[in-house]
N, CA, C and O of each residue as an XYZ file, in Angstrom:
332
protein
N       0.850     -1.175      0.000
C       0.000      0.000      0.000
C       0.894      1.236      0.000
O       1.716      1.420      0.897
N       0.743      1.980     -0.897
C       1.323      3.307     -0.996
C       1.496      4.525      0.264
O       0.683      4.473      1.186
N       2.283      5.326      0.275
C       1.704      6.206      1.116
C       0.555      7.381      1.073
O       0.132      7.972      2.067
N       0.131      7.599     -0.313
C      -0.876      8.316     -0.788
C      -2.294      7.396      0.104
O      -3.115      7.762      0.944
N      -2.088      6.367     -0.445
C      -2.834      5.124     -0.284
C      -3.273      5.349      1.515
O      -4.312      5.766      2.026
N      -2.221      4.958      2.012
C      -2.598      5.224      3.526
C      -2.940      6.316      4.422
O      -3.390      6.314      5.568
N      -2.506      7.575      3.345
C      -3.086      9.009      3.787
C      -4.683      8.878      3.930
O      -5.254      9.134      4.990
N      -5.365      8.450      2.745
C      -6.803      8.383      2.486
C      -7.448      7.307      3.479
O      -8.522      7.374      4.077
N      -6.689      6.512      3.481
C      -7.417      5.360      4.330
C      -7.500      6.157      6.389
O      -8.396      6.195      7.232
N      -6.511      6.479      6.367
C      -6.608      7.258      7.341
C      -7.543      8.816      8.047
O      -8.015      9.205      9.116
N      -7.360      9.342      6.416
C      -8.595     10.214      6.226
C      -9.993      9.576      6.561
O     -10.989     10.064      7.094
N      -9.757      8.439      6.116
C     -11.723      8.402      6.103
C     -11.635      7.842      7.297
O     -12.695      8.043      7.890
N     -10.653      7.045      8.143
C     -11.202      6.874      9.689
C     -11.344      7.664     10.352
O     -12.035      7.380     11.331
N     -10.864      8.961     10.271
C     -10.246     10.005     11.254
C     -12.009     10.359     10.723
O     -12.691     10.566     11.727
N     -12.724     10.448      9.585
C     -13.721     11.104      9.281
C     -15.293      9.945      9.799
O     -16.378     10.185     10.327
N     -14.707      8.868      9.359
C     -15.588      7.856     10.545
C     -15.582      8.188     12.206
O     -16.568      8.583     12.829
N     -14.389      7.963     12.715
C     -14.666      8.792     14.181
C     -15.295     10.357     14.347
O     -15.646     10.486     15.520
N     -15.482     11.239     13.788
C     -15.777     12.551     14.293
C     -17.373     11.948     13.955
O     -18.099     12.445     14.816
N     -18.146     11.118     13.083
C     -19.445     10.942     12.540
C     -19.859      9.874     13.694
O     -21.088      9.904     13.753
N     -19.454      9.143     14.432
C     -19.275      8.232     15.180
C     -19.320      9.180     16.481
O     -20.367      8.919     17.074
N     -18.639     10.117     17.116
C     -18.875     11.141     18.323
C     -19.507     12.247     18.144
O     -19.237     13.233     18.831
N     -20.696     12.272     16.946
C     -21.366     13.328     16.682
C     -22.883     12.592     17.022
O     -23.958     13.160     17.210
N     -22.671     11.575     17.030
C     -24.157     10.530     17.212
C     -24.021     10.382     18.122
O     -24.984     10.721     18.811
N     -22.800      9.789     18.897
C     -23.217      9.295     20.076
C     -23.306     11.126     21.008
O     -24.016     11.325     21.993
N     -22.825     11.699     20.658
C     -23.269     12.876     21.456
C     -24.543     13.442     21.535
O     -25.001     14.170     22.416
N     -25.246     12.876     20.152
C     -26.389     13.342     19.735
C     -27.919     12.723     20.418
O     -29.063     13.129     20.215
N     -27.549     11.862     21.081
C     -28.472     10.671     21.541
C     -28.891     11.547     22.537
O     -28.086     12.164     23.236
N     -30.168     11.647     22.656
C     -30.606     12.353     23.840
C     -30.784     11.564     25.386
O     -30.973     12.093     26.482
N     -30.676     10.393     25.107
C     -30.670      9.498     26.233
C     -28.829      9.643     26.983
O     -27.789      9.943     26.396
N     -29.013      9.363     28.140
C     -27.378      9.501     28.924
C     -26.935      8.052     28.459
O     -27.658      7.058     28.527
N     -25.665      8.082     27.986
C     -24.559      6.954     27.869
C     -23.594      6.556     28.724
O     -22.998      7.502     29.238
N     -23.408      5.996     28.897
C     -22.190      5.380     30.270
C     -21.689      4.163     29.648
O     -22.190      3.052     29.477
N     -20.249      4.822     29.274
C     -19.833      3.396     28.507
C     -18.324      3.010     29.345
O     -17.376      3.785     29.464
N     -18.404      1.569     29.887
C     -16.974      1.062     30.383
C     -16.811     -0.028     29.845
O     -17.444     -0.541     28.922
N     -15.505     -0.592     30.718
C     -14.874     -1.584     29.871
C     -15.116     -2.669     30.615
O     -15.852     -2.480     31.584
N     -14.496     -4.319     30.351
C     -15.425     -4.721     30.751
C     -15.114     -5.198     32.722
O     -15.624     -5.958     33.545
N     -14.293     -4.466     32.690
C     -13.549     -4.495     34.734
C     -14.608     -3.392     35.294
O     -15.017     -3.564     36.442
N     -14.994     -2.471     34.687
C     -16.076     -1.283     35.294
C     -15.317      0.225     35.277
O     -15.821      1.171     35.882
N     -14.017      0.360     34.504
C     -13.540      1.531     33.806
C     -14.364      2.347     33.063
O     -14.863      1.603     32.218
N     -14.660      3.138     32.955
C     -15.332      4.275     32.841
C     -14.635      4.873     31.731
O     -13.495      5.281     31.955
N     -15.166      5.012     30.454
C     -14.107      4.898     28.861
C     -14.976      6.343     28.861
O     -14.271      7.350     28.797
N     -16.294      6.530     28.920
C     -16.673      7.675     27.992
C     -18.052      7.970     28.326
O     -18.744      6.955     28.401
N     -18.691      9.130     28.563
C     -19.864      9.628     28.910
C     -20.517     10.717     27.781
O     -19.657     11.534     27.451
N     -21.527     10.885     27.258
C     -22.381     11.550     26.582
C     -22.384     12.661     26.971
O     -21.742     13.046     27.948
N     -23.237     13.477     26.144
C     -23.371     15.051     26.735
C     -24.747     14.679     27.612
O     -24.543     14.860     28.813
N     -25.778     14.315     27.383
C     -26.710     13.837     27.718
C     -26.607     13.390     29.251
O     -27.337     13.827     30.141
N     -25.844     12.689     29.377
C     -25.685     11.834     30.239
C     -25.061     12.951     31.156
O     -25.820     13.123     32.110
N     -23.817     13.881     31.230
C     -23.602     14.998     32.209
C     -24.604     16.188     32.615
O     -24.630     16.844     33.657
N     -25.897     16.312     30.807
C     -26.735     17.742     31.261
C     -27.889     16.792     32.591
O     -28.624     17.275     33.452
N     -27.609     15.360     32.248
C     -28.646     14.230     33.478
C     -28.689     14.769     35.165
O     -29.413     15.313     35.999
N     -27.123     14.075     34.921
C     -26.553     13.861     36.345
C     -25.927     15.095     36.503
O     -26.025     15.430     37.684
N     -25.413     15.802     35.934
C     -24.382     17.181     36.718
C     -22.783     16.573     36.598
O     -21.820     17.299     36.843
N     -22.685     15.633     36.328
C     -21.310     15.082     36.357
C     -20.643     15.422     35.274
O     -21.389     15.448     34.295
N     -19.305     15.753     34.987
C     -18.796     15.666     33.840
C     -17.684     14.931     34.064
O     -17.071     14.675     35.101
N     -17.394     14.409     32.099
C     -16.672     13.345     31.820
C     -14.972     13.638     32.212
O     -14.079     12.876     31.843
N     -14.851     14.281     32.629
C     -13.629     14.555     32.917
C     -13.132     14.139     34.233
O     -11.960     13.788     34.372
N     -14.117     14.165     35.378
C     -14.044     13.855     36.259
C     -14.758     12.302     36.851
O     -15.036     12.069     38.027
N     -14.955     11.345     35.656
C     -14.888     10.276     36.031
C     -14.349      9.147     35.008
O     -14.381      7.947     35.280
N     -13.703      9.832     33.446
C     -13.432      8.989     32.788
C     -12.095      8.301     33.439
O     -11.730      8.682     34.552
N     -11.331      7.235     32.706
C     -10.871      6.059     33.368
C     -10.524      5.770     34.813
O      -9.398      5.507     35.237
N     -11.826      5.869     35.624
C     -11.679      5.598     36.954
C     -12.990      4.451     36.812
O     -13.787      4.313     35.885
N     -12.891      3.809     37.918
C     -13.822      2.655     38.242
C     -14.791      3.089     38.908
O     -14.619      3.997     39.721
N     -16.412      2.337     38.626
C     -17.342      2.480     38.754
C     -17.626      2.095     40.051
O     -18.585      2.579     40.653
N     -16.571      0.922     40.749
C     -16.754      0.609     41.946
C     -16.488      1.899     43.125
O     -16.993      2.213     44.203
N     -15.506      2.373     42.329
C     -14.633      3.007     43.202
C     -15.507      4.363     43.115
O     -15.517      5.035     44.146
N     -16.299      4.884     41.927
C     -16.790      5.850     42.295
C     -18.076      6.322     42.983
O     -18.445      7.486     43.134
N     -18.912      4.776     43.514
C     -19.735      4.040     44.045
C     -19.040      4.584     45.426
O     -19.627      5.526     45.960
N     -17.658      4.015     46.169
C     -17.309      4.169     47.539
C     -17.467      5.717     47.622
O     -18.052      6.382     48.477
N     -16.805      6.110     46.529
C     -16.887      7.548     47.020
C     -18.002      8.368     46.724
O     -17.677      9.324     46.019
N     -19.189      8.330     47.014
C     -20.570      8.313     46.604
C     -20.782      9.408     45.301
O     -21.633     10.289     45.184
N     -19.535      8.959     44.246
C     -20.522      9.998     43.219
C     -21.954      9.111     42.721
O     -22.922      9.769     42.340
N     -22.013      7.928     42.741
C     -23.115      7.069     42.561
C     -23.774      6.543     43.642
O     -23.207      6.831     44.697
N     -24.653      5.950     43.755
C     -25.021      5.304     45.358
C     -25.717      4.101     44.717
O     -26.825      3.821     45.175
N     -25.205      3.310     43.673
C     -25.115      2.091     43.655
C     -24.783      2.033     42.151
O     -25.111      2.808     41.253
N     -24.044      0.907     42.117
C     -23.634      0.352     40.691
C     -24.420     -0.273     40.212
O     -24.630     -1.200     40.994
N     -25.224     -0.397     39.102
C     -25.619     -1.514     38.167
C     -24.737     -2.581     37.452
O     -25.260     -3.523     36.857
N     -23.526     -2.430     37.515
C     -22.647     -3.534     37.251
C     -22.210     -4.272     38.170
O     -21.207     -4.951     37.951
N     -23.022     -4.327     39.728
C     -22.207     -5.162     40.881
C     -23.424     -5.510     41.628
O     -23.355     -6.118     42.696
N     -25.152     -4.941     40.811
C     -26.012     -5.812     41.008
C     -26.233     -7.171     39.975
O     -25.925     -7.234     38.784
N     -26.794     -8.113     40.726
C     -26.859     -9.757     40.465
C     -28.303     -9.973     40.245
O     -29.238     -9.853     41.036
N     -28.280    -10.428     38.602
C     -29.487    -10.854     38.201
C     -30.355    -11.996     38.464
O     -29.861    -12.999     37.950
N     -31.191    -12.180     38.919
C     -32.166    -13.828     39.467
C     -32.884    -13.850     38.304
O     -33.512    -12.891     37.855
N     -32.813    -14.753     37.895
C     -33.183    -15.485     36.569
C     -34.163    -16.659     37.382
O     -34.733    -17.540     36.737
């Protein structure tokens, strides 16, 4: 693959991601997205005009951990489903 070649290919991801954080910003519902330990990757706009929280102050920190320190007062990832 050329380097012209990989300029473009790079172009259109770089142009896939901004179309990709224009939706998910766009969702009027709040997003809370982690990984799968309970890291805290990325929050919506939605989701901070919700809660008052912003993403800055809880992205890659743990959900447990921000549970102890009551920015939450309970996790949904450390309740247990009865089936």
């Amino acid at each position: 693959m050329g380097e012209k070649q990989l300029e473009g290919e790079l172009a259109r991801k770089e142009e896939l991601i901004k179309e990709l954080n224009a939706i998910f910003d766009s969702v009027t519902d709040g997003l809370y997205i982690t990984d799968g330990d309970g890291v805290t990757l990325r929050i919506n706009r939605a989701f901070e005009d919700i809660t008052g929280i912003k993403s800055r102050d809880i992205t890659g920190k743990n959900v447990r951990d921000l549970v102890a320190a009551g920015v939450y007062a309970k996790s949904v990832r450390d309740r247990k489903s009865v089936v």
